[in-house]
N, CA and C atoms of all chains as a GROMACS GRO file, in nm:
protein
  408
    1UNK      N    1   0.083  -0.120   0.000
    1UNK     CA    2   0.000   0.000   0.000
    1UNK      C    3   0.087   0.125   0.000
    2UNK      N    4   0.039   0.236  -0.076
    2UNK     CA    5   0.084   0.380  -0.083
    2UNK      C    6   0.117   0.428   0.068
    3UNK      N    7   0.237   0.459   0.091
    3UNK     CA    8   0.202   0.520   0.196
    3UNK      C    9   0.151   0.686   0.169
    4UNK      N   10   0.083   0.727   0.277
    4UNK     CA   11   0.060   0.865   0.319
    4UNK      C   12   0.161   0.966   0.364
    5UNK      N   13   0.230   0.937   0.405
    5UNK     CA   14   0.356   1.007   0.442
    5UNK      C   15   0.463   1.085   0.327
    6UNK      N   16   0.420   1.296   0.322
    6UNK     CA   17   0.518   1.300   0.146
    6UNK      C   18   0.669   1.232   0.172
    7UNK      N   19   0.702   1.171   0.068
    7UNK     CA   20   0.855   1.129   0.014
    7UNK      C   21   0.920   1.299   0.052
    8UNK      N   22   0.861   1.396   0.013
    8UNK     CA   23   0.975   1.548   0.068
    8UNK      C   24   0.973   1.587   0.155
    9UNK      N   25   0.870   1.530   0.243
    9UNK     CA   26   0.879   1.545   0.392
    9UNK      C   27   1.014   1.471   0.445
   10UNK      N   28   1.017   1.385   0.378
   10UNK     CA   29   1.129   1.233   0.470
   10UNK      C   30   1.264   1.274   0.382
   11UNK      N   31   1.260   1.302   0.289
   11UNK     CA   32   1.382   1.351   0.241
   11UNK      C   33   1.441   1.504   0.309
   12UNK      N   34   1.352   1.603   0.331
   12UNK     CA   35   1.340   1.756   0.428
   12UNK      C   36   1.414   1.669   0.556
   13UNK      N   37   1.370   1.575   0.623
   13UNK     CA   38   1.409   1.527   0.722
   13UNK      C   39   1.583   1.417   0.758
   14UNK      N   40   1.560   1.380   0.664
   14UNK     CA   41   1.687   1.318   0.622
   14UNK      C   42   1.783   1.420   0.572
   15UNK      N   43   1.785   1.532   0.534
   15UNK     CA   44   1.869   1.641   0.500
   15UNK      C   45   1.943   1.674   0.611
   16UNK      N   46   1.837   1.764   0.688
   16UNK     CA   47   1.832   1.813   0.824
   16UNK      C   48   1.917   1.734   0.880
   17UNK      N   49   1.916   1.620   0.888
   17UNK     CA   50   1.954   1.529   1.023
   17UNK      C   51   2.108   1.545   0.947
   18UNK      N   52   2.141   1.538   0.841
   18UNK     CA   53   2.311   1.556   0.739
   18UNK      C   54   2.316   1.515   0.657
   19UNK      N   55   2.188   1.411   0.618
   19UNK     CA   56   2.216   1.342   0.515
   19UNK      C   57   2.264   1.396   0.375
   20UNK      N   58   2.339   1.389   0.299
   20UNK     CA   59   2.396   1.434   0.162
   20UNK      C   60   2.345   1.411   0.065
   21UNK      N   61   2.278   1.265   0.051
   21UNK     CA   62   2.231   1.249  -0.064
   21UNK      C   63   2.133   1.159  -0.001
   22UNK      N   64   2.020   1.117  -0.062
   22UNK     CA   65   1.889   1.018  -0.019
   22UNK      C   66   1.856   0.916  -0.145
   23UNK      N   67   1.827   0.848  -0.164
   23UNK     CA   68   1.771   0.771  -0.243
   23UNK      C   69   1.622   0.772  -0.226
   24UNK      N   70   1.555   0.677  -0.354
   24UNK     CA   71   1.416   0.720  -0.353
   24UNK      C   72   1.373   0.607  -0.246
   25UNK      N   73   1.434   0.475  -0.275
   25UNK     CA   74   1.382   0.380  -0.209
   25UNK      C   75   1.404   0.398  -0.003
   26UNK      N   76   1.504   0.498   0.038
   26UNK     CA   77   1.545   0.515   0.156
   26UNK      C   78   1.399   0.612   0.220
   27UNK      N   79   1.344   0.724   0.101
   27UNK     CA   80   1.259   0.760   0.124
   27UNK      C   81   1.120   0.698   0.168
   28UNK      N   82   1.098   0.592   0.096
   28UNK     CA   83   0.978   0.497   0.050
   28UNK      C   84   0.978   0.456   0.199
   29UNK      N   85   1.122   0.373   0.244
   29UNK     CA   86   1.155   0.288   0.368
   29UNK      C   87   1.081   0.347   0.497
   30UNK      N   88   1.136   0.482   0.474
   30UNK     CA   89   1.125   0.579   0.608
   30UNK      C   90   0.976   0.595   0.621
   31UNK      N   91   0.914   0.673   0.534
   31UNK     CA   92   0.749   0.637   0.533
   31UNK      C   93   0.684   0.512   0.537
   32UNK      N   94   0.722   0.419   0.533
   32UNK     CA   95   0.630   0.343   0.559
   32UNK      C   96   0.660   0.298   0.709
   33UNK      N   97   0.758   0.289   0.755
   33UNK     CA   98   0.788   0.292   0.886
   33UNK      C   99   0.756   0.400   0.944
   34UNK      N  100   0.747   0.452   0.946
   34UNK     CA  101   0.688   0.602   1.011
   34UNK      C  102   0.521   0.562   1.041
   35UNK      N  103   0.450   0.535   0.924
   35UNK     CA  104   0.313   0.509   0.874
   35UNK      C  105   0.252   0.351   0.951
   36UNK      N  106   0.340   0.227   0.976
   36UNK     CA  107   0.313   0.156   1.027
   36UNK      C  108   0.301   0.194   1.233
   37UNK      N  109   0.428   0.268   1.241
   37UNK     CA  110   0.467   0.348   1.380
   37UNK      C  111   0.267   0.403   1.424
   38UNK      N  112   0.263   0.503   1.312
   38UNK     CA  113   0.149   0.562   1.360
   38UNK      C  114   0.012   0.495   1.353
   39UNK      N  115   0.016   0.403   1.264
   39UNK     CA  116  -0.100   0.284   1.295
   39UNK      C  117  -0.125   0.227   1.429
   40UNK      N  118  -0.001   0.142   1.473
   40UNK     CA  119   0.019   0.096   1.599
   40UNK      C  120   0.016   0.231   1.718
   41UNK      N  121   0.045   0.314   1.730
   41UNK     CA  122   0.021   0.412   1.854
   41UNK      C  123  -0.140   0.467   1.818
   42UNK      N  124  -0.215   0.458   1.687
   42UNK     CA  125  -0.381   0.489   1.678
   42UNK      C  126  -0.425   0.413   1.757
   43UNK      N  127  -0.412   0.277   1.712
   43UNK     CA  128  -0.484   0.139   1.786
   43UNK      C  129  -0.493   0.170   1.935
   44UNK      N  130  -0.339   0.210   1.990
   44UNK     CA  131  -0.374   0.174   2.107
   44UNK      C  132  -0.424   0.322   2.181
   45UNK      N  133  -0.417   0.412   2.130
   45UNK     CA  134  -0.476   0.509   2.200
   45UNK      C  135  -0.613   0.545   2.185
   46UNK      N  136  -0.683   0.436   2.085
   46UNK     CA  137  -0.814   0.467   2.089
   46UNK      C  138  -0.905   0.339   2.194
   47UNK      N  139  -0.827   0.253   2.219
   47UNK     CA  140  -0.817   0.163   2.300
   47UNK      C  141  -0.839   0.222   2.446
   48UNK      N  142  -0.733   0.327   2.441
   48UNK     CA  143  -0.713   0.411   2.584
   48UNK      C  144  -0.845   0.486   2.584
   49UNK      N  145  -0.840   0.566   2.471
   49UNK     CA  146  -0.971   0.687   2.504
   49UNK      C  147  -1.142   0.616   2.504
   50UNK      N  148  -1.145   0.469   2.472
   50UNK     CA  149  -1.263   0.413   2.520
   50UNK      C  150  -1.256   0.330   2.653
   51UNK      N  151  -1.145   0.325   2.703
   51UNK     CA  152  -1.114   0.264   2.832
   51UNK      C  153  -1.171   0.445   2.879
   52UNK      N  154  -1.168   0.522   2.854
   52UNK     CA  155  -1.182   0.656   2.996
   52UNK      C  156  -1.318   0.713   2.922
   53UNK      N  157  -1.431   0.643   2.873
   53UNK     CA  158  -1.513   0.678   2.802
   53UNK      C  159  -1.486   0.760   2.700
   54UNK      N  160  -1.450   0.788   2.617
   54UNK     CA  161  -1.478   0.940   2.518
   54UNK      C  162  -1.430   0.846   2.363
   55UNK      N  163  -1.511   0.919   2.291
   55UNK     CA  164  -1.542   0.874   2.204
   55UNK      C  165  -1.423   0.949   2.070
   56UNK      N  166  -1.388   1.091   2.140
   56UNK     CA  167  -1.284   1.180   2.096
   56UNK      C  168  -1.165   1.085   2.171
   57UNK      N  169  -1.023   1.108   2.039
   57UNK     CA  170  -0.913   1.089   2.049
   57UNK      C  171  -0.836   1.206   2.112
   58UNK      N  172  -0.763   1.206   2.272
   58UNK     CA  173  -0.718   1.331   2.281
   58UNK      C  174  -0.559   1.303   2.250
   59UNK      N  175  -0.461   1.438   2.306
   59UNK     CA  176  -0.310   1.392   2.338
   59UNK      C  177  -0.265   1.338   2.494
   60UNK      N  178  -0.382   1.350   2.546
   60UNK     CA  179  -0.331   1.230   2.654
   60UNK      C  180  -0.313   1.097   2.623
   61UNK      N  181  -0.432   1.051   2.530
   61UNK     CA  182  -0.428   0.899   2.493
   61UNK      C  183  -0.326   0.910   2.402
   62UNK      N  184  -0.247   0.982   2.304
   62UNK     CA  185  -0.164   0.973   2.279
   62UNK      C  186  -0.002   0.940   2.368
   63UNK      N  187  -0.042   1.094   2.437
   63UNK     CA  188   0.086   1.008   2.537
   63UNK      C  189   0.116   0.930   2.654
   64UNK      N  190  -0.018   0.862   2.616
   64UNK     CA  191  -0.012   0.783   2.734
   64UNK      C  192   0.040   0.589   2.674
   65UNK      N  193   0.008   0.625   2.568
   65UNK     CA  194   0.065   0.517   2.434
   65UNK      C  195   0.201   0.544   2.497
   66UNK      N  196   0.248   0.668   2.426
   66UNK     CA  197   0.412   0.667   2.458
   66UNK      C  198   0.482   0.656   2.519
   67UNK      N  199   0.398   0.657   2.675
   67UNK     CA  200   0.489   0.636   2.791
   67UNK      C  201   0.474   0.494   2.846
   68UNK      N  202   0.387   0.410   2.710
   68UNK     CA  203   0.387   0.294   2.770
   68UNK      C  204   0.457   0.173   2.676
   69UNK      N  205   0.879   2.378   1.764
   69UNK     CA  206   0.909   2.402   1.637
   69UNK      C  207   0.792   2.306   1.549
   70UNK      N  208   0.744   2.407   1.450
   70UNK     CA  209   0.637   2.310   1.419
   70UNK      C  210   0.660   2.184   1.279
   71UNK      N  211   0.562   2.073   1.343
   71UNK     CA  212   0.648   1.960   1.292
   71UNK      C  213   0.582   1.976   1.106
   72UNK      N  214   0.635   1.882   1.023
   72UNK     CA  215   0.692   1.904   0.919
   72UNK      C  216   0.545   1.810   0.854
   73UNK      N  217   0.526   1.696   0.949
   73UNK     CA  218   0.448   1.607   0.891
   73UNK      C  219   0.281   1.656   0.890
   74UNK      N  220   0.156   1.645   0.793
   74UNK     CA  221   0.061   1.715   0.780
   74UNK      C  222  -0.053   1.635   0.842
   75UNK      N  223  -0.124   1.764   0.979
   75UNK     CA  224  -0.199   1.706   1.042
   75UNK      C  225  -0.306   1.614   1.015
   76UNK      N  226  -0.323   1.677   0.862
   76UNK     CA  227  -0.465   1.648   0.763
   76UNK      C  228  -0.446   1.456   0.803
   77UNK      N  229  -0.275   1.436   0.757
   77UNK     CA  230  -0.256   1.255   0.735
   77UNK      C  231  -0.319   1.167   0.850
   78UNK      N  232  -0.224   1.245   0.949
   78UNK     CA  233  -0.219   1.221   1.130
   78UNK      C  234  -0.397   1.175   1.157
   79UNK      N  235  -0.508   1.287   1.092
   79UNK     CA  236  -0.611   1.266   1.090
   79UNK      C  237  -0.676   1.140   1.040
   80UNK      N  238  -0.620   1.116   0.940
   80UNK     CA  239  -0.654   1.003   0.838
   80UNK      C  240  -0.623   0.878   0.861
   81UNK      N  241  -0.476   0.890   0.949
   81UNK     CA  242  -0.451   0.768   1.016
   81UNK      C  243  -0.508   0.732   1.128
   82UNK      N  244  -0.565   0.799   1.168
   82UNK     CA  245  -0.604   0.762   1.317
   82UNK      C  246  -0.787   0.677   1.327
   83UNK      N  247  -0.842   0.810   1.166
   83UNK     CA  248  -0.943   0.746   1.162
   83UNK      C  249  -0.973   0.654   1.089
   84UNK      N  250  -0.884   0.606   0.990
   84UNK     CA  251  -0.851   0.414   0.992
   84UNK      C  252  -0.815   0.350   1.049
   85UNK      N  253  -0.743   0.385   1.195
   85UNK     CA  254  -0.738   0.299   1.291
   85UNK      C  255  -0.872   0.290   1.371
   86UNK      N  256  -0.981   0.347   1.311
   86UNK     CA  257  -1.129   0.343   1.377
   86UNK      C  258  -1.132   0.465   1.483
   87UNK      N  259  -1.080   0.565   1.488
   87UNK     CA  260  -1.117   0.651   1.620
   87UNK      C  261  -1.216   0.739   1.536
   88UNK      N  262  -1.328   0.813   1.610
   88UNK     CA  263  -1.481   0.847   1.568
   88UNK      C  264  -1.438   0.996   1.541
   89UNK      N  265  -1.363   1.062   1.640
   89UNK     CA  266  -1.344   1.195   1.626
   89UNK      C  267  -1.165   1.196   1.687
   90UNK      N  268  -1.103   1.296   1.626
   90UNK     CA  269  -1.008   1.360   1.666
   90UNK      C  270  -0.967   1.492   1.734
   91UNK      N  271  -0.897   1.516   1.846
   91UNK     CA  272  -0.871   1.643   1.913
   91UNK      C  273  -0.751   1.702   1.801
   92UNK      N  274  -0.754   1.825   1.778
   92UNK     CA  275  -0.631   1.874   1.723
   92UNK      C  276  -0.507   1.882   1.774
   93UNK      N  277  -0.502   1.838   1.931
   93UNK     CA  278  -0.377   1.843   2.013
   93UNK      C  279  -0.374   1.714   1.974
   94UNK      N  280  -0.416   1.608   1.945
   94UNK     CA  281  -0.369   1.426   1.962
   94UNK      C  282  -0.300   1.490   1.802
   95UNK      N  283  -0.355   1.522   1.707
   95UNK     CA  284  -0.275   1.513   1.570
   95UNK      C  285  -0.122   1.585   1.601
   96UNK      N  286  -0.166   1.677   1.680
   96UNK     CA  287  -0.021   1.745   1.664
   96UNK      C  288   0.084   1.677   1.742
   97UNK      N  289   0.028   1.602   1.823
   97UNK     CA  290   0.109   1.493   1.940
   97UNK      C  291   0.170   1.395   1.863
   98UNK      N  292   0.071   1.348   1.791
   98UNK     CA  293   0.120   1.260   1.707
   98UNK      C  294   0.233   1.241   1.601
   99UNK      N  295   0.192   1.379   1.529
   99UNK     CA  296   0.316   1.441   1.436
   99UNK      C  297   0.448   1.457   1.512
  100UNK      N  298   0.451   1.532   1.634
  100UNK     CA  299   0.582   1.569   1.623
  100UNK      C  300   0.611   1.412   1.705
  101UNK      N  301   0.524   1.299   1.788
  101UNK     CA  302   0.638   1.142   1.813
  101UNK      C  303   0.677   1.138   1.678
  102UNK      N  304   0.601   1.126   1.550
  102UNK     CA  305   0.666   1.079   1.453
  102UNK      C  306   0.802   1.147   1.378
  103UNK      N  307   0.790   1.289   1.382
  103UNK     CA  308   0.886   1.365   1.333
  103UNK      C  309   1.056   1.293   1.396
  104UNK      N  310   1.029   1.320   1.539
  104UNK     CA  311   1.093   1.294   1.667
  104UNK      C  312   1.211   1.155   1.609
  105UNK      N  313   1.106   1.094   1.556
  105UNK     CA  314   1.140   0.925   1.574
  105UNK      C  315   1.220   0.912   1.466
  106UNK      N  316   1.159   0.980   1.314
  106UNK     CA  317   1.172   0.992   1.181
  106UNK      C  318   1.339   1.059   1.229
  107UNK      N  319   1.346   1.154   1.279
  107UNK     CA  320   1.489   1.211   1.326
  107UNK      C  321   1.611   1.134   1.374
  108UNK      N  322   1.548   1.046   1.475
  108UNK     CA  323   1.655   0.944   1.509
  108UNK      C  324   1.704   0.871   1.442
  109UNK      N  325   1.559   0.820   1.358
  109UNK     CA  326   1.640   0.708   1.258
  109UNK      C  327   1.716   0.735   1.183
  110UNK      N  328   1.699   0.886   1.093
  110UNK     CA  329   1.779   0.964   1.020
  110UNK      C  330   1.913   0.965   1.061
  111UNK      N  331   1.917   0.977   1.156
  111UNK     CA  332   2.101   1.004   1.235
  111UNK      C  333   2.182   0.894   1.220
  112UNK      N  334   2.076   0.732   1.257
  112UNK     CA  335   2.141   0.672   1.273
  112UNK      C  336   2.194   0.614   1.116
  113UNK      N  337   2.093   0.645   1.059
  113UNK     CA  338   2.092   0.590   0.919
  113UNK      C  339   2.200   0.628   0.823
  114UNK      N  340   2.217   0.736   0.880
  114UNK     CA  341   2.327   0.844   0.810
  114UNK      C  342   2.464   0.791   0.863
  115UNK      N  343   2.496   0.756   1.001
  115UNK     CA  344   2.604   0.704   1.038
  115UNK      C  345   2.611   0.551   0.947
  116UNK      N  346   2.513   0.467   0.923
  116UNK     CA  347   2.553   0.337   0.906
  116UNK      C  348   2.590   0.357   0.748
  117UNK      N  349   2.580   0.480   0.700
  117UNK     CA  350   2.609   0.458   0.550
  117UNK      C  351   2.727   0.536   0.550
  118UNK      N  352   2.779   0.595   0.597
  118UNK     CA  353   2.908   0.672   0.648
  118UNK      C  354   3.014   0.529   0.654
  119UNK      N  355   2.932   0.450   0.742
  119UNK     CA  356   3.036   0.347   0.793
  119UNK      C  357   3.058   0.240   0.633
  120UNK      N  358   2.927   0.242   0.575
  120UNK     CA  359   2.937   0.150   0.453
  120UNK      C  360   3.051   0.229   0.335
  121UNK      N  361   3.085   0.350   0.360
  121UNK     CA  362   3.154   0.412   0.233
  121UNK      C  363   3.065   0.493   0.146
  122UNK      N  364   2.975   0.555   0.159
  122UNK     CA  365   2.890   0.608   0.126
  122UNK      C  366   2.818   0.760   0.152
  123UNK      N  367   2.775   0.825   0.056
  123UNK     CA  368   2.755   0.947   0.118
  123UNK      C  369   2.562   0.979   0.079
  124UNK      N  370   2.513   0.868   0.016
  124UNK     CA  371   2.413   0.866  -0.034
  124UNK      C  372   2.316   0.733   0.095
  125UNK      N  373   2.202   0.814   0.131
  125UNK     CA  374   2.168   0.724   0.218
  125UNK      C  375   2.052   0.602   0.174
  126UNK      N  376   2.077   0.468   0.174
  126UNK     CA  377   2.045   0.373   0.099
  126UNK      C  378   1.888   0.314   0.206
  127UNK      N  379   1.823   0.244   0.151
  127UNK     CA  380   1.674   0.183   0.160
  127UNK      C  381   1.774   0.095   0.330
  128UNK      N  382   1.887   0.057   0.247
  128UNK     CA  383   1.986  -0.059   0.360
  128UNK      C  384   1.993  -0.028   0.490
  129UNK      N  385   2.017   0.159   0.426
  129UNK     CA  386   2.104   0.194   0.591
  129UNK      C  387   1.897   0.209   0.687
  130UNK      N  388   1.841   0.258   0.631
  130UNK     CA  389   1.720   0.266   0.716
  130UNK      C  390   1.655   0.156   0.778
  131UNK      N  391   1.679   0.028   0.700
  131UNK     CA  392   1.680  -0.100   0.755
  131UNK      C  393   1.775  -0.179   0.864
  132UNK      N  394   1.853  -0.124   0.854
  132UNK     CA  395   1.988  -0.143   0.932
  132UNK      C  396   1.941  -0.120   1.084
  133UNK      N  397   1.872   0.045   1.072
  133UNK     CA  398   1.816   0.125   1.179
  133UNK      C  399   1.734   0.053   1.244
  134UNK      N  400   1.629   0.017   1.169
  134UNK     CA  401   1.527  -0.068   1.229
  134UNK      C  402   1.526  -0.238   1.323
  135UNK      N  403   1.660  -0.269   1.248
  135UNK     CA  404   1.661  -0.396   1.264
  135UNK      C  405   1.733  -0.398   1.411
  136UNK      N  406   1.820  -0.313   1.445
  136UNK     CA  407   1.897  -0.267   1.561
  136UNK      C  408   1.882  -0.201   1.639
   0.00000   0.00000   0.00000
């Protein structure tokens, strides 16, 4: 599947960090790992925000994923 | 510093992971773990292709990251 994540976002990011040169496929890599990352922390924070009733996703259930 | 990745996605992912509604603080929470994370791997990714002889960062070195 396509990921969602732009390829010039992850390349912007891979710059930044020093990178010199990127490839397309290093790009592809990084988004979809990124994109699987944020699948798995949805799941479980919507998990969380129906464990405390609410039907809204907040950034607590977010970081409460993260600190776990 | 505001993160790079677009809340619109953050939105999109979350509500294919089934959540009903989203807070605008969980998207932005979300973005910058991912930015955050997307950063580390970048660093490291960049060192392991440094170490391969390389100045171009390969699909390899981001796998490298992951696998370790």
């Amino acid at each position: 599947m396509k990921s969602k994540l732009p390829l010039s976002v992850m390349e912007k990011l891979l710059k930044k960090a020093g990178a010199k040169r990127v490839s397309e496929t290093a790009k592809t890599e990084l988004s979809s790992h990124l994109e699987a990352k944020a699948r798995a922390v949805s799941a479980k924070a919507i998990e969380f925000s129906t464990h405390a009733g609410r039907k809204t996703i907040k950034k607590e259930d977010i970081n409460l994923v993260l600190e776990n």
